[in-house]
C-alpha positions in Angstrom: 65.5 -72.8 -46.4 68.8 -72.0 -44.5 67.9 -69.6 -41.3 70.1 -66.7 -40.0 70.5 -68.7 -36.6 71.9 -71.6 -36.1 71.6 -73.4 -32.5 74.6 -75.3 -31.5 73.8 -77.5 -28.1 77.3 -79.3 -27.1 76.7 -82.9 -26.3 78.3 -85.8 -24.1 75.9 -87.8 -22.5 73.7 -85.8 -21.7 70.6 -87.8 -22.6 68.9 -86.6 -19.8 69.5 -83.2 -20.4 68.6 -83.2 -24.2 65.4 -85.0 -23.2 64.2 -82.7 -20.7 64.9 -79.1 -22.5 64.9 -79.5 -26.1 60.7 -79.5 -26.4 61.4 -75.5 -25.1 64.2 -75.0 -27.7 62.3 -76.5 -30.1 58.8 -74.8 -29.5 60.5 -71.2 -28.7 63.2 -71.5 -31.4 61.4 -71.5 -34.7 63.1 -68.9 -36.2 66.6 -71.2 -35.9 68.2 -74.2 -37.4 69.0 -76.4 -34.0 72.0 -78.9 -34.0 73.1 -81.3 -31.4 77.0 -82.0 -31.6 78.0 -85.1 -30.4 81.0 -85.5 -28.4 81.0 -89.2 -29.1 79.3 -90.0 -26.4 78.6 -92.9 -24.5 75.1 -93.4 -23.9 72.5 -93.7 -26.5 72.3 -89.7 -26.8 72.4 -90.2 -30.9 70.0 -92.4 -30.9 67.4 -91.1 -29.0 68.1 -87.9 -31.0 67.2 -89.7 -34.3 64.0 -91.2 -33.1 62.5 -88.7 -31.0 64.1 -85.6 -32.4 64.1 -86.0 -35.9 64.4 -81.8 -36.6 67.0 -82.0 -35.2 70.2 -81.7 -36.8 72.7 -84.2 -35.6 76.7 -83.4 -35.5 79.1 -86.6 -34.7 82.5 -85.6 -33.7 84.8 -88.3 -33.7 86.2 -88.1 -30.3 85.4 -86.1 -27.0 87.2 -82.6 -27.3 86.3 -81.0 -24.9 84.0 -77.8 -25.1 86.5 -75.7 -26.4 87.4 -78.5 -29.1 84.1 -79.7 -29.1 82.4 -76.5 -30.7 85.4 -75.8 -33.4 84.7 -78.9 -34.8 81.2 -79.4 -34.8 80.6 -75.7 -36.3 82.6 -76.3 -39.0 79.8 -78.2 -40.3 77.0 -75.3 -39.8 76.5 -72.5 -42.3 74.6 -69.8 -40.8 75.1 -65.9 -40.3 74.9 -66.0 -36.6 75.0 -69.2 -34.2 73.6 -69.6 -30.2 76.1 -71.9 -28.4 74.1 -73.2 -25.7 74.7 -75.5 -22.8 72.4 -79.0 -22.7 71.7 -78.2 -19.4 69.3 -74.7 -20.5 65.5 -73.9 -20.6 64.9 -71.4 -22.6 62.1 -68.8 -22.8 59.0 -67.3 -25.5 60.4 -65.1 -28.2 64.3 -65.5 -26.4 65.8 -65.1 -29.9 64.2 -62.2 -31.0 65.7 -59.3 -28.7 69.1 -61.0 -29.6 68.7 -60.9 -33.3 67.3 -57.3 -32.8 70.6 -56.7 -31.7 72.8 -57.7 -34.0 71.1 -55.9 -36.4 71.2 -52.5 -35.2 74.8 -52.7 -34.4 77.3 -54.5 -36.7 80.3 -53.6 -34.2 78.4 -56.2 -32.1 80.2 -59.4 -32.0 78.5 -61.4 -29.3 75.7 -61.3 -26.9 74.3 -63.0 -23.6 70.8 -63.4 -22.4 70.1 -62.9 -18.9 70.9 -66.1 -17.3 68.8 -67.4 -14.3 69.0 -70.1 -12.0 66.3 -73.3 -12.7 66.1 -74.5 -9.7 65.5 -71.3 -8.3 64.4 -69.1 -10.9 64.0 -65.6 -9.0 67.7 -65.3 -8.5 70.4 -65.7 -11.2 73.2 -67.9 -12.3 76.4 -68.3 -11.4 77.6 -69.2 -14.9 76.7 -65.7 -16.9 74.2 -64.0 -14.8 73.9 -60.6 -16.2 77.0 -60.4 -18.3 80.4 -60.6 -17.5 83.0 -58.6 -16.4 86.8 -58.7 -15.2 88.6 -56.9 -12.4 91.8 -55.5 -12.4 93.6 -58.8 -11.1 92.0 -60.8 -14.1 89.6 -62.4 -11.9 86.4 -62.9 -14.3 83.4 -61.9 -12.3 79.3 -61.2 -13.4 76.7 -58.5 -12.6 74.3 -60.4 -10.5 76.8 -62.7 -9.2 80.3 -61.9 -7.3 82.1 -65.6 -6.1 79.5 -67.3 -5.1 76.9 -64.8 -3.9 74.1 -64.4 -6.2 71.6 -61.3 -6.7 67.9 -62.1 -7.0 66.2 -61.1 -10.3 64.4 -57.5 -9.5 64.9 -55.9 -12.8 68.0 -54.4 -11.9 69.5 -55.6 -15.0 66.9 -55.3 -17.4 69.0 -53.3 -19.3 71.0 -53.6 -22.4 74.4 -52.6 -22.1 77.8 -53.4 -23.0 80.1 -55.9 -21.4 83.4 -57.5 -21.4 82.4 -61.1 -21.8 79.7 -63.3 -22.3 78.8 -66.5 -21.0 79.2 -70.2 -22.8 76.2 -71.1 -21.6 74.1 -69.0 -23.9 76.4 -67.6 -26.2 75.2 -66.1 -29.5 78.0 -65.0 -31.8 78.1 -63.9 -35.6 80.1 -66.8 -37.3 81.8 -64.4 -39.1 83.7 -63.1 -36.2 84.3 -66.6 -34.8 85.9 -67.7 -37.3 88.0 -64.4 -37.9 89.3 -65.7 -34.3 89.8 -69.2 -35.4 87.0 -69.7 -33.1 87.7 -71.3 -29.4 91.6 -72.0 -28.2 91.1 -75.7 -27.9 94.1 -75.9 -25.6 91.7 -74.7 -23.2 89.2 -77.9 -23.4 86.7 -76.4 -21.2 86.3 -73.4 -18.7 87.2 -69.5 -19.5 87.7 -70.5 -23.2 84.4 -68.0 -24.0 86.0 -65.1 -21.8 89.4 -65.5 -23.9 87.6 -64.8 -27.2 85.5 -62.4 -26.2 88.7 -60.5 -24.8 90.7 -61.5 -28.8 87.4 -59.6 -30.3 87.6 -56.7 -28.3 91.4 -56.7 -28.9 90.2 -56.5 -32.5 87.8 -53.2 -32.4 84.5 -55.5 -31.5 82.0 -54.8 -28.8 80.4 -57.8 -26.6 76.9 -57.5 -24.7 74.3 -58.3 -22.8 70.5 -57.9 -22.8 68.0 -58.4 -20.0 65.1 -58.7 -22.6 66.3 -62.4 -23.5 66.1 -64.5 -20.1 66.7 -68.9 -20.2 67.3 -70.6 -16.9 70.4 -72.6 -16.2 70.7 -75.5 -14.3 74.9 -75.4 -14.0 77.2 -77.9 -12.8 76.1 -80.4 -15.6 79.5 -81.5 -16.6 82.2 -80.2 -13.7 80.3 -79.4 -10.3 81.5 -76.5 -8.9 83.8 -77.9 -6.4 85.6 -80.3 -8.6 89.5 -79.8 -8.4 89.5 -80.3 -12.5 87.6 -77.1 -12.1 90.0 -75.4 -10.0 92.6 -76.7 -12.2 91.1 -75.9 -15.4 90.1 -72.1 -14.4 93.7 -71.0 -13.0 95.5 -72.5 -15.9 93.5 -71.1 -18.2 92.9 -67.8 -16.9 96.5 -67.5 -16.1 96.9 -68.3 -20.4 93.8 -65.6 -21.5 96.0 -62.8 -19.3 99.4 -63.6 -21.2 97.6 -63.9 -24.1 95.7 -60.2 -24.7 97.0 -58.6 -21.4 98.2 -54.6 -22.6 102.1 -54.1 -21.9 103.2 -52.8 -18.9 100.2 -55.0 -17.0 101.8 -58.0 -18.5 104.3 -58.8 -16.8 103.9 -57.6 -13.1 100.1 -58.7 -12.9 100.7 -62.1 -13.7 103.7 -62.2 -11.3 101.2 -60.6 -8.7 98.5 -63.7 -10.0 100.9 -66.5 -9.5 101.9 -65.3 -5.7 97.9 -65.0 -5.0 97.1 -68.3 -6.3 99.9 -69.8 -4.1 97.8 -68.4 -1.1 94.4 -69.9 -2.8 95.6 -73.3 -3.2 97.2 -73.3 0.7 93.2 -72.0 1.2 91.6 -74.4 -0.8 93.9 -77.5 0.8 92.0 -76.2 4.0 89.0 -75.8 3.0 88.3 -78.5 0.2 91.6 -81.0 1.0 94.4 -81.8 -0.6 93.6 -82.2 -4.6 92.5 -79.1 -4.6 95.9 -77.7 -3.8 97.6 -79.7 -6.1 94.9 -78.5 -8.6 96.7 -75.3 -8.0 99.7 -76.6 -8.5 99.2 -78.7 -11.9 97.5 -74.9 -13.1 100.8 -73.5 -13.2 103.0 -76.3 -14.3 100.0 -76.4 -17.1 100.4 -72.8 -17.7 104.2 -73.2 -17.9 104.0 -75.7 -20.1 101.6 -73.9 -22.6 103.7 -70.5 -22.4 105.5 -71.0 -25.4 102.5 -71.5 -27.3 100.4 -69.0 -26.2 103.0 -66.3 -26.6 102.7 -67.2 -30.5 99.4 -66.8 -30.0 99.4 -63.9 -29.1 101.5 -62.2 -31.8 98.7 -63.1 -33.8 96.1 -61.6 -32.0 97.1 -58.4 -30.8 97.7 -54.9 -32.3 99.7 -51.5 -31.4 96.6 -50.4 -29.5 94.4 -51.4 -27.5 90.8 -51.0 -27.3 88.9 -50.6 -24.4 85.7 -50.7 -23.4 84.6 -49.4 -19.9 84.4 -52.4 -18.2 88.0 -53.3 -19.1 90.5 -51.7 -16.3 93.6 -53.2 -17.4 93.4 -49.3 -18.7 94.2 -48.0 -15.5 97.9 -50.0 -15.5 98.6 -48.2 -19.0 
């Protein structure tokens, strides 16, 4: 019989990764369908899948799209009421699900919703990628309770709480399918970083709430795919962050915040030449040539997505510009 869940795990190989977390999916998950799709991977991820995984479901995309790209496609091919996009790279907990779920069901404004996401290799402090729930500052500068740049907060039950936020993380994302699809899901322009802070931003646009609860904890290993000092990375996140702000940024913000973000990466990337050489400030560069290039597009895209008013939540404080 068809569950209610449906967990999504993004693949390109990432044998090792499947091999080592998977048994906790598996044995903490029952109450969930679990799929693996394939990013046509290179290794022998399928494979070893088929033979020593055989619950679970396998997806095979025909090429590598990317995360973004990757997830459209794949889920596509998943029925299910609500699905858990989680990275490879997670190990998740007893009875995670269940608080989640919980949830959802007393609150159908609820769109999507993060676990509390802690480090595995140090698991009394949290994770850089999520944390506990994610926020964004009045530059556009996505940040996390429990983690602000690279400083991150040791796990003392401060955020044991369930609360509202303004977006959740990719690694552990759950998300009624409904609403994703409403979206048209990720922008696959995108291919990977900030793509999850984008949609969450289109659904509040749209009258939905986003949260977090501390009751649901997985641990995150990070860096699985892009280590954190790649210049891709650096690439990847100002182009596409510079995108997600032209894309559901409120008028009169628009225009001078992005303006104000263009002159302040200029100073990053002279930074980031010092500090981590020379591809990293043509990273900076190649971000806003990308986001140039993509301008066009996204302004469509944003005609599409956005409405005479704007709703807020109290985490956004674009409202302050207004």
């Amino acid at each position: 019989m068809q569950k209610k869940l449906a967990i999504a795990i993004l693949n390109w190989n990432g044998k090792s990764w499947l091999e080592k977390f998977l048994p906790s999916i598996i044995n903490f998950s029952q109450n969930a369908d679990i799929y693996v799709i394939d990013n046509l991977s290179t290794d022998d991820s399928v494979e070893f899948l088929q033979n020593e995984f055989p619950v679970v479901k396998v997806i095979k995309n025909d090429k590598n799209y990317g995360f973004a790209g990757g997830y459209n496609e794949g889920l596509k091919k998943i029925e299910a009421e609500y699905y858990c996009l989680l990275n490879s790279d997670v190990e998740v907990t007893e009875n995670w699900t269940e608080p989640v779920l919980q949830l959802f069901e007393k609150d159908s404004s609820i769109s999507a919703i993060q676990p509390k996401i802690l480090s595995y290799n140090n698991k009394n402090f949290f994770e850089f990628a999520g944390a506990a729930g994610g926020l964004i500052d009045n530059l556009g500068y996505p940040y996390c309770r429990g983690r602000i740049f690279d400083d991150l907060e040791e796990d003392k039950g401060q955020y044991n709480d369930e609360t509202e936020i303004f977006w959740a993380s990719g690694c552990s994302l759950f998300i009624r399918s409904k609403d994703f699809w409403e979206q048209k899901g990720f922008d696959e322009r995108f291919f990977a970083h900030q793509e999850e802070i984008d949609l969450c931003w289109r659904l509040i646009n749209s009258g939905k709430k986003i949260f977090y609860t501390g009751k649901s904890k997985v641990y995150h290993v990070g860096g699985g795919t892009l280590n954190k000092q790649s210049a891709q990375k650096t690439y990847l996140n100002i182009r596409n962050n510079l995108s997600m702000m032209l894309k559901n940024l409120p008028f009169p913000s628009l225009i001078w915040l992005i303006f104000f973000r263009l002159c302040l990466d200029g100073a990053a990337g002279i930074y980031f030449g010092f500090k981590l050489g020379f591809p990293h400030l043509w990273a900076v560069a190649r971000a806003h040539f990308g986001f140039y290039g993509q301008a066009s597009g996204t302004w469509k895209l944003r005609q599409k997505h956005q409405k005479d008013k704007f709703y807020q939540t109290k985490w956004l404080i674009f409202k302050h510009f207004l």
